[in-house]
C-alpha positions as CSV (number, residue, x, y, z in Angstrom):
1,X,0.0,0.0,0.0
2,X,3.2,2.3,1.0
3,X,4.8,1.8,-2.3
4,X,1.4,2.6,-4.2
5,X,1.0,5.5,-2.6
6,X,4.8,6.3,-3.3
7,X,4.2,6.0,-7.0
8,X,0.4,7.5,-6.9
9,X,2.7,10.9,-5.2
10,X,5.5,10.7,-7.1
11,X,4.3,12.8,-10.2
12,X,3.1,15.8,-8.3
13,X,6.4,16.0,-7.4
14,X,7.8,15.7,-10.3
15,X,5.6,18.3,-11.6
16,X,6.5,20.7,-8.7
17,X,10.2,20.4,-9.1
18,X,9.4,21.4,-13.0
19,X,7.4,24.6,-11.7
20,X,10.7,25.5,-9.6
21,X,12.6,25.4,-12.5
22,X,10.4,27.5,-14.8
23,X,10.1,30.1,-12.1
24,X,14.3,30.3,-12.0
25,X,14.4,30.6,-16.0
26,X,11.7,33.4,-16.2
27,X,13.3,35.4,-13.2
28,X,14.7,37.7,-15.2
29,X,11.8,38.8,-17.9
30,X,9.6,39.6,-14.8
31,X,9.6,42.8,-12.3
32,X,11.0,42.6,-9.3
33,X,7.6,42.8,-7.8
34,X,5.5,40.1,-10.0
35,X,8.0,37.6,-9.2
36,X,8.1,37.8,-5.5
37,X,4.2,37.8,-5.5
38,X,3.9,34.3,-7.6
39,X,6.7,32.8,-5.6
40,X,4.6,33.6,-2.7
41,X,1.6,32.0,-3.6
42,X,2.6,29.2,-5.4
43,X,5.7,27.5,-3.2
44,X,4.0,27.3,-0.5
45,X,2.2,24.7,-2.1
46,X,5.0,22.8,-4.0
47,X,7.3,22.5,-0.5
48,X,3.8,21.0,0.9
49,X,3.9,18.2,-2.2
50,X,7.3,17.6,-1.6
51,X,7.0,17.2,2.0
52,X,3.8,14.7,1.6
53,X,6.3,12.3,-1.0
54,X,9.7,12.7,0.1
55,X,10.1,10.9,3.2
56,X,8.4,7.6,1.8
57,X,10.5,8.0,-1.2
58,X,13.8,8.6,0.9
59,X,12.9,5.4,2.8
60,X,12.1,3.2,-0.7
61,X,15.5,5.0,-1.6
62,X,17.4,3.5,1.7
63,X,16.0,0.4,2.3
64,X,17.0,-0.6,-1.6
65,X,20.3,1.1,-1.1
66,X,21.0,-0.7,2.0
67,X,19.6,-4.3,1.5
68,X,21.7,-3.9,-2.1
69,X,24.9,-3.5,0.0
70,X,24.7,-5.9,3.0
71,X,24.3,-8.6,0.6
72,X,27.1,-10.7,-0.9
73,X,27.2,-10.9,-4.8
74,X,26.4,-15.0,-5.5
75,X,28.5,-14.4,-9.1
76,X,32.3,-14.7,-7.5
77,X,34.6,-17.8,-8.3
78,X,32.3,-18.4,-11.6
79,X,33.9,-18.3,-14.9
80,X,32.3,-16.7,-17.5
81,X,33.4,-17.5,-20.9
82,X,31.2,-15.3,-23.0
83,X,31.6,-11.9,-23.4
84,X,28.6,-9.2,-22.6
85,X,27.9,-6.4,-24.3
86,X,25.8,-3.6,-22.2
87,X,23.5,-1.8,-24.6
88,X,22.1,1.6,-23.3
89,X,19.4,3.5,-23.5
90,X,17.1,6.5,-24.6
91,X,19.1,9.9,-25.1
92,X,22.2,7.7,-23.3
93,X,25.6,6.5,-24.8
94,X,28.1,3.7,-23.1
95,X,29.1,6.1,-20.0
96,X,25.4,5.2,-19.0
97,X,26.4,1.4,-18.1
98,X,29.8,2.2,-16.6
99,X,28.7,1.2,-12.9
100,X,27.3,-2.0,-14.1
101,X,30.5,-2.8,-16.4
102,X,32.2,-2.1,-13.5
103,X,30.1,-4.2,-11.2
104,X,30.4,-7.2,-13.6
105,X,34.3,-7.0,-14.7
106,X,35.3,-7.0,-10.6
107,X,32.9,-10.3,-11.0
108,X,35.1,-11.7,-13.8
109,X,32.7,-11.3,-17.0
110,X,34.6,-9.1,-20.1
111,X,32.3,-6.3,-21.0
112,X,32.0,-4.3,-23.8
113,X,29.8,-1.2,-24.0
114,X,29.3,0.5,-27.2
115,X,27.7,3.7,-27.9
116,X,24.8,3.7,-30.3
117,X,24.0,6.9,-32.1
118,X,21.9,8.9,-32.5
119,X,19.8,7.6,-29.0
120,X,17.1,10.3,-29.1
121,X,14.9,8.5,-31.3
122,X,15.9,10.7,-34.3
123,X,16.7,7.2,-35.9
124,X,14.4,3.8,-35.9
125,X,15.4,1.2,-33.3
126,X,16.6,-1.3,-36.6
127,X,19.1,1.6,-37.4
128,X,20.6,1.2,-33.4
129,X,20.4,-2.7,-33.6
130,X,22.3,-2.7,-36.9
131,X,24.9,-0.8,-35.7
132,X,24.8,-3.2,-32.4
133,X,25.5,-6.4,-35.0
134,X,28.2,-4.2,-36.5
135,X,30.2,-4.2,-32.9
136,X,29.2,-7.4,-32.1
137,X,31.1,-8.5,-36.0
138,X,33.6,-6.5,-35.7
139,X,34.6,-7.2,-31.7
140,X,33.3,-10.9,-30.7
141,X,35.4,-13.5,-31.9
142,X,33.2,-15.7,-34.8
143,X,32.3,-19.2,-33.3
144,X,32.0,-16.8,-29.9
145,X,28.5,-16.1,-28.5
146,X,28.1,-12.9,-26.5
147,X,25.6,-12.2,-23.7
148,X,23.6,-9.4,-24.5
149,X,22.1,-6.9,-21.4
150,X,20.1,-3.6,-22.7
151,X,18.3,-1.1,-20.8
152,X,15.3,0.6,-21.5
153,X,15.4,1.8,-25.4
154,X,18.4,-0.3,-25.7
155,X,16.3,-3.9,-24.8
156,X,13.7,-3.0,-28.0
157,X,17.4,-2.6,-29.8
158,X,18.5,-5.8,-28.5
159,X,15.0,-7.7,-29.2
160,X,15.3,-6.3,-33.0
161,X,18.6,-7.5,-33.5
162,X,17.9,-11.2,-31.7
163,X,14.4,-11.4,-33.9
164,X,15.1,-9.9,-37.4
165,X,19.1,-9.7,-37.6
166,X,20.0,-13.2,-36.9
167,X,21.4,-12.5,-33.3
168,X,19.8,-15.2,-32.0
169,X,22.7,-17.7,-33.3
170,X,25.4,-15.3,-32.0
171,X,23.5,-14.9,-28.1
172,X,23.3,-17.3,-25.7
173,X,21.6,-15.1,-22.7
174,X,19.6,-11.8,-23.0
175,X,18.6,-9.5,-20.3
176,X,16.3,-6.8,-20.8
177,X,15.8,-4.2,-18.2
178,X,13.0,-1.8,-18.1
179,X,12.4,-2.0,-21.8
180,X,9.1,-0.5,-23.5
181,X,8.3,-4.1,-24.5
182,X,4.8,-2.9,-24.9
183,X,5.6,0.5,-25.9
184,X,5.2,3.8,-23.3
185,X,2.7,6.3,-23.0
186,X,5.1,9.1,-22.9
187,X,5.7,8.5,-27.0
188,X,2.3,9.7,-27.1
189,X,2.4,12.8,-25.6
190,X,6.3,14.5,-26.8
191,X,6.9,17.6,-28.5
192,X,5.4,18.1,-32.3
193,X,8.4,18.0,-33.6
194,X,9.9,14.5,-31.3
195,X,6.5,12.7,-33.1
196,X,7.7,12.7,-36.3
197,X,10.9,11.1,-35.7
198,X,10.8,7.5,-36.3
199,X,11.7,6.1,-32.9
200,X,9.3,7.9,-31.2
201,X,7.0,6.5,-33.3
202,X,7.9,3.0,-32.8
203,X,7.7,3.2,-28.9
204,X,4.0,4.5,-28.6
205,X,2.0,1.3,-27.4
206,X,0.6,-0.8,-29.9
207,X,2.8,0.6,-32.6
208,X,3.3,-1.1,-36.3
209,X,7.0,-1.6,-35.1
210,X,6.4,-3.4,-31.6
211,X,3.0,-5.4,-33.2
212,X,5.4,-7.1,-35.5
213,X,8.2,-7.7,-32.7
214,X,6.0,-9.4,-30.5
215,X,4.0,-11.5,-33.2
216,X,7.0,-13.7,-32.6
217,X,8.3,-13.1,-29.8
218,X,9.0,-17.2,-29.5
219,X,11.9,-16.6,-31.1
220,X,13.4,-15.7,-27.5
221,X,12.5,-18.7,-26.7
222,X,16.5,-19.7,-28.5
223,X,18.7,-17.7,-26.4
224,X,18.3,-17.3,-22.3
225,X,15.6,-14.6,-21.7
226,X,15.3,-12.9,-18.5
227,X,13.4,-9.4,-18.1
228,X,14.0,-7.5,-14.9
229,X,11.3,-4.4,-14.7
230,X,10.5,-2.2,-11.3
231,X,6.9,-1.9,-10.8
232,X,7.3,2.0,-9.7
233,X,8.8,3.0,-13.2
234,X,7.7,6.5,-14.2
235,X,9.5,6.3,-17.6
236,X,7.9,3.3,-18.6
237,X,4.5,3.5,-18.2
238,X,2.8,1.9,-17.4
239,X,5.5,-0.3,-16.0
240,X,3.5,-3.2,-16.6
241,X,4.6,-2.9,-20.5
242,X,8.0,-4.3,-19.8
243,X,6.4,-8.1,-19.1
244,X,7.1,-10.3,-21.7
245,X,5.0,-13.5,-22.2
246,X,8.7,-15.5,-23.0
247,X,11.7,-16.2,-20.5
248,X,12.3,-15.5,-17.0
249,X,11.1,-12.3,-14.9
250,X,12.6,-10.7,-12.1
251,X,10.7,-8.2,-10.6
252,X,12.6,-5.7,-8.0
253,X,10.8,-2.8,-6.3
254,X,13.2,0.3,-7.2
255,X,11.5,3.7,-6.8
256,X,13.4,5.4,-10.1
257,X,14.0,4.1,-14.0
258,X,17.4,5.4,-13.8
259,X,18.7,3.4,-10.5
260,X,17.8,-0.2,-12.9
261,X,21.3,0.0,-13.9
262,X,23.1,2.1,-10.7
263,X,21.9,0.1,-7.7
264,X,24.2,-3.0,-6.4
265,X,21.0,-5.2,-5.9
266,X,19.9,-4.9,-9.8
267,X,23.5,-5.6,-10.3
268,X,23.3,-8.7,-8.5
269,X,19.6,-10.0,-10.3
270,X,21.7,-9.2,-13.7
271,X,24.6,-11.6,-12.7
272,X,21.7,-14.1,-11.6
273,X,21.0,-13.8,-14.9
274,X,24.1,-14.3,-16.6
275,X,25.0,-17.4,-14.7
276,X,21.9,-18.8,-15.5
């Protein structure tokens, strides 16, 4: 009940910390009077919102934090032949999955992190994915298969490479995390000019590009699926769009999208994962 009231809060707070910032940009095209007199009125209430949802989320932040720490990482003394490649998000590059390629190389895997451009959805996701089976060609050994592990964005990217590139005979495990396997509602609702670009478009729910992925999404079935989604996501939404009917799930309760790929206890599900 906590945690749904957490997530039920969460956007007003959001929404408040947005007002902040608009008052700060407009300071200076107002009078030294008007400002003062909105500020007045109008803070009052957003310190009252963030008073009403950041305790709760401070102590979904901590308990996370802390149970991610005190626990020992079950991936040490295993050797781990294949390679992984980390595949990153939305707006992101390889500098996104440095704490988890960290996380993993201390456990003994070899990672590889490429950067896939552009990653604002000027390009379609089968752009990204080719580029992913040009690294994967050009860096993973032939007769080698690779683990792949994407987040967000970079799971569709992943899927599209598995389902219509052939990656599926060059991957033995996948991991998505957080991925729009069912698209997100915040494609709908972007910028005029963010609609028209093609990736945007694919990512709406129940888009051309997602119908066909998931008409066979069976194919999964070849490599080692496991999907790892947070219930309280805010960026995929609803969060409930990163289940897939194939593979394994692992479902953690993490109050932020970001913290799938920061926090030592989604590092640890990941290496479950990989050692499955």
């Amino acid at each position: 009940m906590q945690a749904q009231r957490v997530c039920h809060d969460t956007l007003p707070w959001l929404i408040s910390v947005s007002l902040d910032a608009i008052f700060q940009l407009s300071a200076r095209g107002r009078s030294k009077i008007q400002l003062p007199l909105e500020l007045a009125i109008v803070k009052p209430q957003i310190h009252i919102q963030r008073r009403a949802v950041f305790l709760p989320l401070v102590v979904i932040l901590c308990v996370t934090t802390v149970s991610s720490l005190s626990a020992k990482n079950p991936a040490h003394a295993v050797a781990h032949p294949n390679p992984v490649l980390l595949v990153h998000g939305f707006q992101d590059d390889a500098k996104k999955m440095q704490a988890m390629a960290h996380a993993l190389r201390r456990d003994g895997w070899t990672v590889l992190t490429p950067t896939l451009s552009p990653s604002g959805c000027q390009v379609g996701n089968e752009i990204l994915a080719q580029q992913l089976s040009d690294f994967i060609e050009a860096n993973v050994p032939h007769g080698t298969r690779c683990d792949l592990v994407g987040f967000s964005m970079g799971g569709i990217v992943c899927r599209y490479y598995l389902q219509r590139l052939g990656g599926v005979t060059r991957v033995e495990r996948f991991v998505a995390i957080s991925a729009p396997e069912h698209g997100t509602w915040w494609a709908n609702i972007c910028p005029a000019e963010l609609l028209r670009w093609p990736g945007v478009a694919q990512l709406r729910p129940d888009s051309a590009f997602l119908r066909d992925l998931n008409s066979d999404a069976q194919v999964l079935n070849r490599v080692r699926l496991t999907t790892i989604w947070t219930p309280l996501d805010l960026a995929i939404f609803p969060a409930a769009s990163s289940h897939m009917p194939v593979g394994r799930e692992t479902k953690l309760w993490v109050p932020l999208h970001p913290l799938m790929v920061w926090l030592p206890s989604c590092h640890r599900a990941i290496a479950a994962a990989l050692n499955d």
